[in-house]
Backbone as CSV, one residue per row, in Angstrom:
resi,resn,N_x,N_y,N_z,CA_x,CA_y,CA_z,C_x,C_y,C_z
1,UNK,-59.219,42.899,-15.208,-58.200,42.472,-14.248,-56.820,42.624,-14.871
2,UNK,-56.591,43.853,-14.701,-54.975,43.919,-15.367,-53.665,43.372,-14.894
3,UNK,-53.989,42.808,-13.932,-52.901,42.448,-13.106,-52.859,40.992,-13.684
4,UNK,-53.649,40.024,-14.135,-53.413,38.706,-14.743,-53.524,38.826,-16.161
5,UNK,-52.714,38.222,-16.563,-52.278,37.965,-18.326,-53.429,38.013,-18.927
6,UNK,-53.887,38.021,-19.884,-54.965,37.742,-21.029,-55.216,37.023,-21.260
7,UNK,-53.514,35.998,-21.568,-53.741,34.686,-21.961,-53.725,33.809,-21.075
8,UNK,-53.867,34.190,-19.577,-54.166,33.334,-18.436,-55.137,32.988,-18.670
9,UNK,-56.482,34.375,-18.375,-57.465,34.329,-18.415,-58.472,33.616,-19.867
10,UNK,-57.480,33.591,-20.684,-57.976,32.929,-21.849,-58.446,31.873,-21.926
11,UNK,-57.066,30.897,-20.996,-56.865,29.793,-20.665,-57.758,28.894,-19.809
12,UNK,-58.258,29.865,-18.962,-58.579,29.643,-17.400,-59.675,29.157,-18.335
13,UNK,-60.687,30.338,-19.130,-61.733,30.316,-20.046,-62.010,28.557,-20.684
14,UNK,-60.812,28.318,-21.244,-60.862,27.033,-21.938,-60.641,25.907,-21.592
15,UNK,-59.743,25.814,-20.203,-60.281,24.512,-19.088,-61.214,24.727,-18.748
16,UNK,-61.924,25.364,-18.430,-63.630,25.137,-17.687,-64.365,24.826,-18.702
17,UNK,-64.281,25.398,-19.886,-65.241,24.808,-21.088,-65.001,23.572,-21.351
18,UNK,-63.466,22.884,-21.805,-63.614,21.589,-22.152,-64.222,20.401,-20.707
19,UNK,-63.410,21.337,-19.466,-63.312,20.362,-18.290,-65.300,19.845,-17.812
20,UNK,-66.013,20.691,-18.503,-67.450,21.114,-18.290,-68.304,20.239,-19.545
21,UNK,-67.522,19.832,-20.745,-67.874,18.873,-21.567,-67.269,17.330,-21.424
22,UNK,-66.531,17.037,-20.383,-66.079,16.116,-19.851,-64.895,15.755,-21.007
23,UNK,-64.275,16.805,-21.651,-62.466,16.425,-22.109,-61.901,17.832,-21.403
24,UNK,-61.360,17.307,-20.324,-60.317,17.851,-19.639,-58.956,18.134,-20.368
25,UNK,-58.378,18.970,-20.421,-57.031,19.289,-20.934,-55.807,18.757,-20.009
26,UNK,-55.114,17.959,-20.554,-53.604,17.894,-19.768,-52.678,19.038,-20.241
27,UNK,-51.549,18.924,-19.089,-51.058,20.081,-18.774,-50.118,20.553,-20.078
28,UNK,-50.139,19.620,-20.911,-49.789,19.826,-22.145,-50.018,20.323,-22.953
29,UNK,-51.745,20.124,-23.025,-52.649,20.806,-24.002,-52.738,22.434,-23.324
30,UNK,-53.137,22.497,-22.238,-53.019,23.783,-21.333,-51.987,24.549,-21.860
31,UNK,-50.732,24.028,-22.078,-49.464,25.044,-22.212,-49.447,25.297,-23.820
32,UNK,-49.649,24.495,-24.234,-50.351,24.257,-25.803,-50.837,25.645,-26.424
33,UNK,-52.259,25.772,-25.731,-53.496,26.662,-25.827,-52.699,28.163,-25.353
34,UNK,-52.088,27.518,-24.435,-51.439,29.206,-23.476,-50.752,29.701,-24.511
35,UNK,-49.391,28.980,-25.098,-48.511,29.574,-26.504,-49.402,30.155,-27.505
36,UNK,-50.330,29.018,-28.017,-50.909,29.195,-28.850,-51.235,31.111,-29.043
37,UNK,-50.893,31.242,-30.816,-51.149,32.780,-31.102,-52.154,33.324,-31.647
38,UNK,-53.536,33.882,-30.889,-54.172,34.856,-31.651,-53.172,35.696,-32.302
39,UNK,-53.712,36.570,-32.937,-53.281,37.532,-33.462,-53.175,38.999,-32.636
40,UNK,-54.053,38.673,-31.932,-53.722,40.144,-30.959,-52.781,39.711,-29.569
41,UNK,-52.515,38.080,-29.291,-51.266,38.158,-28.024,-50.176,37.979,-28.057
42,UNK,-49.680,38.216,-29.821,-48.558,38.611,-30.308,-48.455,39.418,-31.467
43,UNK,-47.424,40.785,-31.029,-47.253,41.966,-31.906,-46.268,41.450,-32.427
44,UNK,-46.397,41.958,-33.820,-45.204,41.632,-34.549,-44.822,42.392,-35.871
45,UNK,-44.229,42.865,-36.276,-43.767,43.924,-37.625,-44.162,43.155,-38.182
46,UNK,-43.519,41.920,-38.309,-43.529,41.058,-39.578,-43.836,39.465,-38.925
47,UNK,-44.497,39.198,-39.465,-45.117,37.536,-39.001,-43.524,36.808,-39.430
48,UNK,-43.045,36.682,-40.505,-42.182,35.680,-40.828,-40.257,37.139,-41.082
49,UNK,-39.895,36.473,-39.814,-38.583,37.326,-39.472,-37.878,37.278,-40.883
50,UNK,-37.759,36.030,-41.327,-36.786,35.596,-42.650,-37.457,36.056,-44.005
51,UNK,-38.495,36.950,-43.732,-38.901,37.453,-44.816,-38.334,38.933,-44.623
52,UNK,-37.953,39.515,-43.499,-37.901,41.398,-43.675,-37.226,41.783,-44.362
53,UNK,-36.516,41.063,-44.780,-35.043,41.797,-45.927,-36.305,41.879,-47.213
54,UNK,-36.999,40.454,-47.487,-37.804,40.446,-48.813,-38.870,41.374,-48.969
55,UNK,-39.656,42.220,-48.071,-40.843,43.004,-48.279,-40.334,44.465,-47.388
56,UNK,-38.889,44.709,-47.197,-38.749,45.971,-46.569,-38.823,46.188,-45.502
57,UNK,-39.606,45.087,-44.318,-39.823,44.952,-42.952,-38.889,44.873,-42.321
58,UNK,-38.609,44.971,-41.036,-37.685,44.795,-39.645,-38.587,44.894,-38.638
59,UNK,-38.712,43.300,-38.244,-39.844,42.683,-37.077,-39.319,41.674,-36.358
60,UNK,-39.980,42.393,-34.949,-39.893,41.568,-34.063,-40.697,40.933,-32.693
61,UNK,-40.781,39.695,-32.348,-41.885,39.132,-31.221,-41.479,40.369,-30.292
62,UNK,-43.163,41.211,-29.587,-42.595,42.317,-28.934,-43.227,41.742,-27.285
63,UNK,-44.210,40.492,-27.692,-44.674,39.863,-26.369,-44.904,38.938,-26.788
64,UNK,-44.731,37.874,-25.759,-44.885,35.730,-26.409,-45.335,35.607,-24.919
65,UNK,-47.051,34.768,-25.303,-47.620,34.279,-24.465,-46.491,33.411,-23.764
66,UNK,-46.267,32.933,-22.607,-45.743,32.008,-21.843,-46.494,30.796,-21.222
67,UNK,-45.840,29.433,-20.780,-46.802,28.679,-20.405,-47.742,28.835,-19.060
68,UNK,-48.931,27.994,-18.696,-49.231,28.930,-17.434,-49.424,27.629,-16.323
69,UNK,-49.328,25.882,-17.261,-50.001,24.772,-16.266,-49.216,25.178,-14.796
70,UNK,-48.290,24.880,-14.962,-47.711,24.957,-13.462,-47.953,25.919,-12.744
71,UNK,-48.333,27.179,-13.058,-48.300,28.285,-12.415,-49.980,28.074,-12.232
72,UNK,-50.989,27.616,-12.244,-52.198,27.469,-12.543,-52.057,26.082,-11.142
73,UNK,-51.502,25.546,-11.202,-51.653,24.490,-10.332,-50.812,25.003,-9.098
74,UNK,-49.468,25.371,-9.142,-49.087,26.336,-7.988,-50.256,27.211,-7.004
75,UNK,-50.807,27.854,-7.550,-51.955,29.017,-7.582,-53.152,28.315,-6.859
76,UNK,-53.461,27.212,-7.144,-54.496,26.428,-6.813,-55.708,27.008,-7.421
77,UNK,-55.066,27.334,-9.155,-56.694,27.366,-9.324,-57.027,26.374,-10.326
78,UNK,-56.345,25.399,-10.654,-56.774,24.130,-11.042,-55.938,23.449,-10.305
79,UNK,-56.873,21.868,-10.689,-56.452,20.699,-10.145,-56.638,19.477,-11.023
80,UNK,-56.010,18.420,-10.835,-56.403,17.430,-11.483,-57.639,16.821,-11.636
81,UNK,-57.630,16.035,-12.677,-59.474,16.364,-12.632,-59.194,14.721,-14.418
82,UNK,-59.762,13.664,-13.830,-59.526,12.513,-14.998,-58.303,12.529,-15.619
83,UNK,-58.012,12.784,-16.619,-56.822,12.763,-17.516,-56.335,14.134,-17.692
84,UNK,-57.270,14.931,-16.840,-56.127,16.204,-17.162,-56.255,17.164,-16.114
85,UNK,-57.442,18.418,-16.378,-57.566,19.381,-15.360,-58.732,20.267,-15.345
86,UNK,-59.195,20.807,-14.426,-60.180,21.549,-14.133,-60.245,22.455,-13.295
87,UNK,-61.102,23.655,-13.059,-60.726,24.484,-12.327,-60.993,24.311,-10.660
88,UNK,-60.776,24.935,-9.672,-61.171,25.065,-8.422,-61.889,26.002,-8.209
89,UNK,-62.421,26.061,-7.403,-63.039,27.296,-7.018,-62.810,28.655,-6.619
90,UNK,-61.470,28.400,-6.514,-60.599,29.481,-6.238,-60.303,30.053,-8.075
91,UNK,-60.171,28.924,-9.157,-60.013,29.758,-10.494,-61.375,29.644,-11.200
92,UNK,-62.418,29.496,-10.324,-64.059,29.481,-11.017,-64.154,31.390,-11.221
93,UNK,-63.672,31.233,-9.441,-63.461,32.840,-8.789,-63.339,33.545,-9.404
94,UNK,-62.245,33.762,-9.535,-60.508,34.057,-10.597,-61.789,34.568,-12.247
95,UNK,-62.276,33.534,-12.964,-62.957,33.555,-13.854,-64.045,34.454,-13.920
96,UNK,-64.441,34.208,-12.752,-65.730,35.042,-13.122,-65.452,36.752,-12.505
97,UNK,-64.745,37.003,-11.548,-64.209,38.541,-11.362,-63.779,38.902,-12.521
98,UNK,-63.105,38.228,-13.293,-62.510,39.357,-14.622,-63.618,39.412,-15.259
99,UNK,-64.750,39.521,-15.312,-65.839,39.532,-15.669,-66.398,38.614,-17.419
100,UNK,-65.463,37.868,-17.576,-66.161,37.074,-18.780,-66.491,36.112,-18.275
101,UNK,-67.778,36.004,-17.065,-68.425,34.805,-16.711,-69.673,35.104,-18.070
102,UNK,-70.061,35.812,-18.371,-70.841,35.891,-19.664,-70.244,35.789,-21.142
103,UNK,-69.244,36.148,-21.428,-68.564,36.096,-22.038,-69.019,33.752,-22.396
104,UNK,-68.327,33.184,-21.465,-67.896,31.968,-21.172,-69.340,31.514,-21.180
105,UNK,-70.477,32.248,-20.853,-71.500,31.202,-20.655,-72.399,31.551,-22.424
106,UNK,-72.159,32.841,-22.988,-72.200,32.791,-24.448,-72.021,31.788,-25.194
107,UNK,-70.387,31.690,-25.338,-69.719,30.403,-25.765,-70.239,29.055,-25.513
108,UNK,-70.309,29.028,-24.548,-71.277,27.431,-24.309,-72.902,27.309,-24.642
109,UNK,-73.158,28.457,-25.421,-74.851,28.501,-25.682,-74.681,28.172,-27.094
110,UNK,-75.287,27.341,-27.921,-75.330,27.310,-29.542,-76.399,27.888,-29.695
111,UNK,-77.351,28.388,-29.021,-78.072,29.235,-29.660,-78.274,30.703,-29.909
112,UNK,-76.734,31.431,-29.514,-76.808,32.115,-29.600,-76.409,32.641,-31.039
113,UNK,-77.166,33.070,-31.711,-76.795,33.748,-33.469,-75.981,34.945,-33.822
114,UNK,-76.134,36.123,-32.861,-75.211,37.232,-33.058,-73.901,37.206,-31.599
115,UNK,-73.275,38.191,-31.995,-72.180,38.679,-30.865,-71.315,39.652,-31.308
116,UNK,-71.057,40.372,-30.081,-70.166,41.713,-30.820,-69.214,41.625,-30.165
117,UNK,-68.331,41.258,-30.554,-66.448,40.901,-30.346,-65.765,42.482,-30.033
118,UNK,-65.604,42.450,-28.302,-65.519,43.748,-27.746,-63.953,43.636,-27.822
119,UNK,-63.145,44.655,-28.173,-61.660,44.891,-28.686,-60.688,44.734,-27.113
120,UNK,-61.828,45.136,-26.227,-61.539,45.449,-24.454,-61.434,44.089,-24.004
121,UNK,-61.668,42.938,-24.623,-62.069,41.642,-24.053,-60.769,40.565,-24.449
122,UNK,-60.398,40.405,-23.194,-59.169,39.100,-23.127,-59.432,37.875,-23.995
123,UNK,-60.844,37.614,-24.152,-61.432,36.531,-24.937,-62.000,36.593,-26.336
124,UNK,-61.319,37.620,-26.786,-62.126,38.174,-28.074,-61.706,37.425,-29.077
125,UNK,-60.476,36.780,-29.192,-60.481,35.531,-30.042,-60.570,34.260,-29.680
126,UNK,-61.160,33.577,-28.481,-61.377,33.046,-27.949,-63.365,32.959,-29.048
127,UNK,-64.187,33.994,-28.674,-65.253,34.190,-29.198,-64.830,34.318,-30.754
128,UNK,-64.324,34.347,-31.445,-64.487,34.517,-33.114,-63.776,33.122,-33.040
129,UNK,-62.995,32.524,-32.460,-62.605,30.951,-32.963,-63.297,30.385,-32.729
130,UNK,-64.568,30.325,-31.674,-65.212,29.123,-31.542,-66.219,29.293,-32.677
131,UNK,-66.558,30.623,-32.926,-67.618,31.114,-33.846,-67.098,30.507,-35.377
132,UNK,-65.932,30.712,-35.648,-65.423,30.126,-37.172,-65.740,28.696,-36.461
133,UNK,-65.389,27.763,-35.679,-65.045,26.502,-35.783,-66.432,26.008,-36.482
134,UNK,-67.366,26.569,-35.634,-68.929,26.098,-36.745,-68.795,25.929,-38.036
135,UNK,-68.034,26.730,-39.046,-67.959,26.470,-40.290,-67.351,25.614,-40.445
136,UNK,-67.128,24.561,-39.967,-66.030,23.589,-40.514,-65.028,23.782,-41.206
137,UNK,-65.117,23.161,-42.371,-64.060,22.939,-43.255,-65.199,23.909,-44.936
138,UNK,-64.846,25.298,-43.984,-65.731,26.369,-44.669,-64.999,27.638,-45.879
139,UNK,-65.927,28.578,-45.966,-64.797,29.493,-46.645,-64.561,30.691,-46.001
140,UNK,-63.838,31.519,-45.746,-63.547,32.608,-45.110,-63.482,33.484,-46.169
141,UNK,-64.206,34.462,-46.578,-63.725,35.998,-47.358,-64.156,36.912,-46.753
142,UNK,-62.396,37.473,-47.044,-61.471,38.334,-46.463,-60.838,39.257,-47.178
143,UNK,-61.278,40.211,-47.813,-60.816,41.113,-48.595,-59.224,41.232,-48.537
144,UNK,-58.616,41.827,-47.026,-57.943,41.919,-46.561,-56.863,41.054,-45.673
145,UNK,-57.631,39.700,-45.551,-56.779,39.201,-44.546,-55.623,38.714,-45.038
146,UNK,-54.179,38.569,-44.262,-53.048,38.718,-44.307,-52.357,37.460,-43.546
147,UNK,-51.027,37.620,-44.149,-50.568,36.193,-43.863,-50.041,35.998,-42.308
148,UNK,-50.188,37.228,-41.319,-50.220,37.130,-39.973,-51.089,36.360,-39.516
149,UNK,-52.684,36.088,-40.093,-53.438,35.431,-39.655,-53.788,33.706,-40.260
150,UNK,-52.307,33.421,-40.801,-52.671,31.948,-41.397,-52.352,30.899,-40.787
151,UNK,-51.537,30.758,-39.577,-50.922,30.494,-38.406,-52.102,30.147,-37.605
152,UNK,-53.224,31.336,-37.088,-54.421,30.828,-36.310,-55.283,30.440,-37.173
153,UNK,-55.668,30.670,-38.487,-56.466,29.592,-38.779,-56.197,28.270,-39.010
154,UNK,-55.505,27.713,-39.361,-54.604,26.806,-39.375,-54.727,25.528,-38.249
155,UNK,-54.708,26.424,-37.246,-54.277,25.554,-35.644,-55.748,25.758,-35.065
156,UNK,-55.930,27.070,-35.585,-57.240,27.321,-34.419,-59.159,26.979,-35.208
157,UNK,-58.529,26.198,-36.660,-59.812,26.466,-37.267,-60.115,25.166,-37.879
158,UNK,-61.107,24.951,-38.666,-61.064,23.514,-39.723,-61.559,24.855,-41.055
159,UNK,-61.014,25.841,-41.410,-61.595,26.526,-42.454,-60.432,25.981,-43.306
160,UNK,-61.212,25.854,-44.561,-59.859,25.410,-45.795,-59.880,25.775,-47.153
161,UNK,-61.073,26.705,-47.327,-60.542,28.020,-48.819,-60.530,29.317,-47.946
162,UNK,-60.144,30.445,-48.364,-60.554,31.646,-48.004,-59.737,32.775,-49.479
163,UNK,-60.857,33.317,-49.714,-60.654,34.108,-50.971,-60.370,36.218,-50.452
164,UNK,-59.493,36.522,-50.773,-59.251,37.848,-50.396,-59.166,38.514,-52.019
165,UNK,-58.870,39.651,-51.697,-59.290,40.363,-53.043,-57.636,41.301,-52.948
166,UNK,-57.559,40.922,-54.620,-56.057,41.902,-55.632,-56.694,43.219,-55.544
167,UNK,-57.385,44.163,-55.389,-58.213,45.503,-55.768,-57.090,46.191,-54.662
168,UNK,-56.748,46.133,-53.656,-56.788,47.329,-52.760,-55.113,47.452,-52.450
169,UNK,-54.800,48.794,-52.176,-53.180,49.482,-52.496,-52.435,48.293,-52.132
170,UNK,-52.320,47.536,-51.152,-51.588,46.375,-50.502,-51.667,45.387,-50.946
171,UNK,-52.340,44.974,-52.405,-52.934,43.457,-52.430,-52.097,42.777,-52.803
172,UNK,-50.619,43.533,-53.429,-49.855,42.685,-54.170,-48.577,42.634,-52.864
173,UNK,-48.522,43.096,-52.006,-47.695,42.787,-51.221,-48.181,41.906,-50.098
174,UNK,-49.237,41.952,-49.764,-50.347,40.849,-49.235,-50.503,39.287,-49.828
175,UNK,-50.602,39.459,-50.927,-50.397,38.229,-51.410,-49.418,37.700,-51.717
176,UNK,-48.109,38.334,-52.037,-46.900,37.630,-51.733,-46.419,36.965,-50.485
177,UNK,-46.542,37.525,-49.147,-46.490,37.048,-48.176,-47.404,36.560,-47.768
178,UNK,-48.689,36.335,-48.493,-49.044,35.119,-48.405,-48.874,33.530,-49.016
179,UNK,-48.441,33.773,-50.052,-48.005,32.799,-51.201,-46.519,32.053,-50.510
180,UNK,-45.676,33.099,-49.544,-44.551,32.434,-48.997,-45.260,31.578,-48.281
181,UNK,-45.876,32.400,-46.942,-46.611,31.751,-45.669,-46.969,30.066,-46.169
182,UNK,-47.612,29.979,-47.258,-48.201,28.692,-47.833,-47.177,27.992,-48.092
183,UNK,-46.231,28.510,-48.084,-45.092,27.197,-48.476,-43.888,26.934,-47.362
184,UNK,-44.368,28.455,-46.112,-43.145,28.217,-44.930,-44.115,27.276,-43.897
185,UNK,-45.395,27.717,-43.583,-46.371,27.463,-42.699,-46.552,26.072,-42.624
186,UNK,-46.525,25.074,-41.036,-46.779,23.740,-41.101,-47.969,23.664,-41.421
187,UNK,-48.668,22.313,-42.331,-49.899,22.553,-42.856,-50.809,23.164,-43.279
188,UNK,-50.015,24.190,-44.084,-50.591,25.162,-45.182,-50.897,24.558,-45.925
189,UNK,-50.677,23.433,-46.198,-50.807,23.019,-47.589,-52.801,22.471,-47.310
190,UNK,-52.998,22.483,-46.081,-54.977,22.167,-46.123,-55.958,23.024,-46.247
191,UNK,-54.961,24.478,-46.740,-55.860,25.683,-46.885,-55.251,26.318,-48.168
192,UNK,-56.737,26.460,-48.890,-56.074,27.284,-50.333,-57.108,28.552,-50.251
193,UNK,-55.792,29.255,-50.842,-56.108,30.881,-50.976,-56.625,30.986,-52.421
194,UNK,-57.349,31.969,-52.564,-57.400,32.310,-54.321,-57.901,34.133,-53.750
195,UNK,-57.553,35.165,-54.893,-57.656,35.694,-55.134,-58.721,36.295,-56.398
196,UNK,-58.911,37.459,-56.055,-59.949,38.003,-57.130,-60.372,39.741,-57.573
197,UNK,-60.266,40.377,-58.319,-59.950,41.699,-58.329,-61.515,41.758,-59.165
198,UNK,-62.433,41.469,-58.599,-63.926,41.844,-59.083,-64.213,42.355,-58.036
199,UNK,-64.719,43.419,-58.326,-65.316,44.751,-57.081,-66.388,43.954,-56.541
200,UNK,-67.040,43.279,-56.836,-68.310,42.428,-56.069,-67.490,41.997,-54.611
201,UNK,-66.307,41.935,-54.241,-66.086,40.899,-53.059,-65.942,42.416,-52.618
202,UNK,-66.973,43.081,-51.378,-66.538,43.604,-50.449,-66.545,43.413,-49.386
203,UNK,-68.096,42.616,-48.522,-68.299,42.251,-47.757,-67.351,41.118,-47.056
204,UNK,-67.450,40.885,-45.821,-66.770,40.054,-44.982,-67.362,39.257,-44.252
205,UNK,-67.075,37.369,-44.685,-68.265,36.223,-44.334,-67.457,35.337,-44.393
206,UNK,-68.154,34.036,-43.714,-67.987,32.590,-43.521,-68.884,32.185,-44.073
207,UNK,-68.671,30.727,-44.950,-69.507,30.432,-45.812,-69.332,28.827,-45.052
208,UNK,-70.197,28.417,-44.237,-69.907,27.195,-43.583,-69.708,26.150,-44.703
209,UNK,-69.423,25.061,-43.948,-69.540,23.547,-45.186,-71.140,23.321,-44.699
210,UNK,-71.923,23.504,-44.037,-73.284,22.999,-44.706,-73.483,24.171,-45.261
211,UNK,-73.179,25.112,-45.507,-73.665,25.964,-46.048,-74.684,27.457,-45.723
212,UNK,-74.395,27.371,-44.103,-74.789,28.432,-43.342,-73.551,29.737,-43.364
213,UNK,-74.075,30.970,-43.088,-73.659,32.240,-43.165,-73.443,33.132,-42.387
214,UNK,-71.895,33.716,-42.073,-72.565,34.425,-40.854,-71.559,35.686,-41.776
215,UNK,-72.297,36.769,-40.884,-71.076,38.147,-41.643,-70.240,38.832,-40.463
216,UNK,-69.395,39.281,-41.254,-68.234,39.554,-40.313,-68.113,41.373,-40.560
217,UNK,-68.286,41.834,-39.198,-67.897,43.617,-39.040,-66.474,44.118,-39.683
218,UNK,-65.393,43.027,-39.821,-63.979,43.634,-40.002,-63.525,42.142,-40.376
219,UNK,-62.635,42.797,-40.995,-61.679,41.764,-41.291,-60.953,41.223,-39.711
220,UNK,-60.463,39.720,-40.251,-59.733,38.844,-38.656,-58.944,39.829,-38.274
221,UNK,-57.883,40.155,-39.146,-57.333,41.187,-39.077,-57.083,42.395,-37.979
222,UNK,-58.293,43.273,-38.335,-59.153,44.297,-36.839,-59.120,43.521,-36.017
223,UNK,-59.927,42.721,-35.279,-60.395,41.908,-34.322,-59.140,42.057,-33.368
224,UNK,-59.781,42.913,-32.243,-58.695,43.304,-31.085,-58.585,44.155,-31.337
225,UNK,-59.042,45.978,-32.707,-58.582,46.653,-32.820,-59.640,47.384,-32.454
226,UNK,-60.895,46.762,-33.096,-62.297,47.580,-33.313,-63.412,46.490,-32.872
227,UNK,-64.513,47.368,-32.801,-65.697,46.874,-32.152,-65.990,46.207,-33.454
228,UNK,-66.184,44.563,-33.380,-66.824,43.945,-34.429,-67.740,42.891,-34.274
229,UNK,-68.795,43.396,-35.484,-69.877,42.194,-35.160,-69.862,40.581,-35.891
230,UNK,-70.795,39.688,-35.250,-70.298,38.590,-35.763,-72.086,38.467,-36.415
231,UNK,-72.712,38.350,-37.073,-74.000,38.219,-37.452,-74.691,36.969,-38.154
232,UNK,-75.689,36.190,-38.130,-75.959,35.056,-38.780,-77.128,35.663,-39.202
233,UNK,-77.394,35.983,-40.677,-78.424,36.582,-41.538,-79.563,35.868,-41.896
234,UNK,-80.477,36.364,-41.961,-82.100,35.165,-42.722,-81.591,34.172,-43.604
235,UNK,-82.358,33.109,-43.296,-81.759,31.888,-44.830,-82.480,32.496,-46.013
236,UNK,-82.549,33.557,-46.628,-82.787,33.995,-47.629,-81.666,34.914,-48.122
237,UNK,-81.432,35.690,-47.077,-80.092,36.465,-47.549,-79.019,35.949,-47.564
238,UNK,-79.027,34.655,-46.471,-77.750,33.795,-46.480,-77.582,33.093,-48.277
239,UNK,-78.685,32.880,-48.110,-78.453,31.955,-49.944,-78.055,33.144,-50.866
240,UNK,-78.050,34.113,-50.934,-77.221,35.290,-51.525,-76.141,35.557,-51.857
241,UNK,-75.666,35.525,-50.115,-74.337,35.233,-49.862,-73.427,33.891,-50.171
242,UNK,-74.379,32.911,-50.227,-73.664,32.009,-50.462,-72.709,31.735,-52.108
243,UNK,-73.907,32.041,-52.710,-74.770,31.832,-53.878,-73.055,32.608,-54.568
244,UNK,-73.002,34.307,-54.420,-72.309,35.195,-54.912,-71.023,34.795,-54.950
245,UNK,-70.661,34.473,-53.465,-69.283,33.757,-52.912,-68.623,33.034,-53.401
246,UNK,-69.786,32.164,-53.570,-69.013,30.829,-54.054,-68.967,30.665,-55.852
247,UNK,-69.494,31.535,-56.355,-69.228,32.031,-57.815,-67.981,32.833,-57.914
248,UNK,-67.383,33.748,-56.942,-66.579,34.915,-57.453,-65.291,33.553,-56.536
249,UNK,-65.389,32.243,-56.068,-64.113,31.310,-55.380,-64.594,30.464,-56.836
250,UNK,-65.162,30.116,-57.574,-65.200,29.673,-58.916,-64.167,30.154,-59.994
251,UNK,-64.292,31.379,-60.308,-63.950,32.351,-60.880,-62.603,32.987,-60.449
252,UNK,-62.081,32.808,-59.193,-60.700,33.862,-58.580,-59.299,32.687,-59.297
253,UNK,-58.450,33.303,-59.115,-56.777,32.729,-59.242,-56.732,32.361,-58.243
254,UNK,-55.999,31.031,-58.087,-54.701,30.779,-56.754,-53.889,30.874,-56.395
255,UNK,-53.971,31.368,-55.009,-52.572,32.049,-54.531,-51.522,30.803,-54.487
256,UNK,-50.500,30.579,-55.320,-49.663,29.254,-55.043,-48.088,29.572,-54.431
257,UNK,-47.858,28.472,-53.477,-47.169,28.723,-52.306,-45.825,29.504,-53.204
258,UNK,-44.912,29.979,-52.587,-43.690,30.549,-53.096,-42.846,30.160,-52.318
259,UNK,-41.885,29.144,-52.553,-40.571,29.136,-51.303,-39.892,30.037,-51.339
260,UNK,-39.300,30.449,-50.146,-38.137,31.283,-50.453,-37.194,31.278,-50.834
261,UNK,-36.853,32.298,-51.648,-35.422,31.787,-52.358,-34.000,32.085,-51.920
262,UNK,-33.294,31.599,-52.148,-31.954,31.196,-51.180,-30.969,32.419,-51.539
């Protein structure tokens, strides 16, 4: 449905889920969720503007989700509904023509173990956030991931190590802007980075806090770029993974915040 936002439909997605577990969103939280930034519903050169002089960049917001409660209640496809809101039938509609009525009924299944995070799909971080939220207060490694994406984990996650790797042409400019991010970013300070230049970290995983495993097709990064899978492996290979992981986050440096300097 190209004619409605992404992050309408995102939205629409996430009042019916909470409004369907009986916590309804107020129109607050709604406009909240609507701003709120994946990484793919805002382009940007450079995540942090006051850094482009420092890494060579010149960036700028090239699209900013907007709020949608009022326009959602205008519309009549929600309504009030307890303390906040829920959809009508007119935005059940709405929901299920753009076709992630499967998409949405995935998400509400815990038993589902795999999923392949389609790049074509308005909800594609919608599906990898609810999928990290399982890990709790887990580990993310990320060879690659970058300080564009510390913002949504942050807001959108309870993950609180994630280890990326010094090895690859970018790592040292990667980790500088990440080391700022940690010291510009509100509540950076509940997520620590470490680094590690042992060729063993290639793969890409969540290492839950109980200690379940799932593997990741691409770095957060991709996600919106490329077809990626989300996989939960045998508890035999998971203890592998765990096992390796959490030896080479033993073993890595920490990335420590850097303010900027004046």
């Amino acid at each position: 449905m190209d004619h409605i936002a992404d992050h309408v439909l995102r939205t629409l997605w996430y009042i019916d889920l909470l409004a369907s577990q009986g916590q309804p969103l107020s129109q607050e939280g709604i406009d909240n969720f609507a701003r709120s930034v994946p990484p793919r519903d805002v382009r940007r050169d450079s995540l942090f503007g006051g850094l482009s002089a420092m890494f060579g960049e010149s960036g700028r917001v090239l699209r900013k989700p907007e709020p949608v409660a009022s326009y959602l209640l205008e519309v009549g496809w929600i309504e009030p509904f307890q303390e906040g809101a829920r959809l009508t039938k007119i935005g059940k509609a709405v929901l299920t023509a753009s076709g992630q009525e499967a998409a949405q009924l995935e998400a509400t299944d815990p038993e589902v173990a795999d999923v392949a995070l389609d790049p074509q799909d308005p909800l594609v971080y919608v599906q990898l956030t609810r999928r990290l939220q399982k890990a709790g207060a887990g580990l993310l490694v990320d060879a690659y991931f970058k300080a564009e994406s510390l913002v949504w984990l942050i807001e959108s996650t309870n993950l609180r190590r994630v280890l990326i790797s010094s090895r690859h042409p970018k790592a040292d400019r990667d980790r500088q802007t990440i080391a700022v991010a940690l010291a510009t970013v509100p509540n950076s300070s509940d997520v620590e980075v470490r680094h590690t230049n042992d060729p063993a970290l290639h793969d890409r995983c969540v290492v839950s806090a109980n200690g379940d495993v799932q593997l990741l097709g691409s770095s957060v990064n991709g996600v919106g770029r490329h077809l990626t899978a989300v996989i939960t492996p045998s508890t035999d290979i998971s203890a592998v993974y765990r096992k390796k992981y959490e030896d080479l986050w033993q073993s890595a440096e920490p990335v420590d915040p850097q303010p900027v300097q004046a």
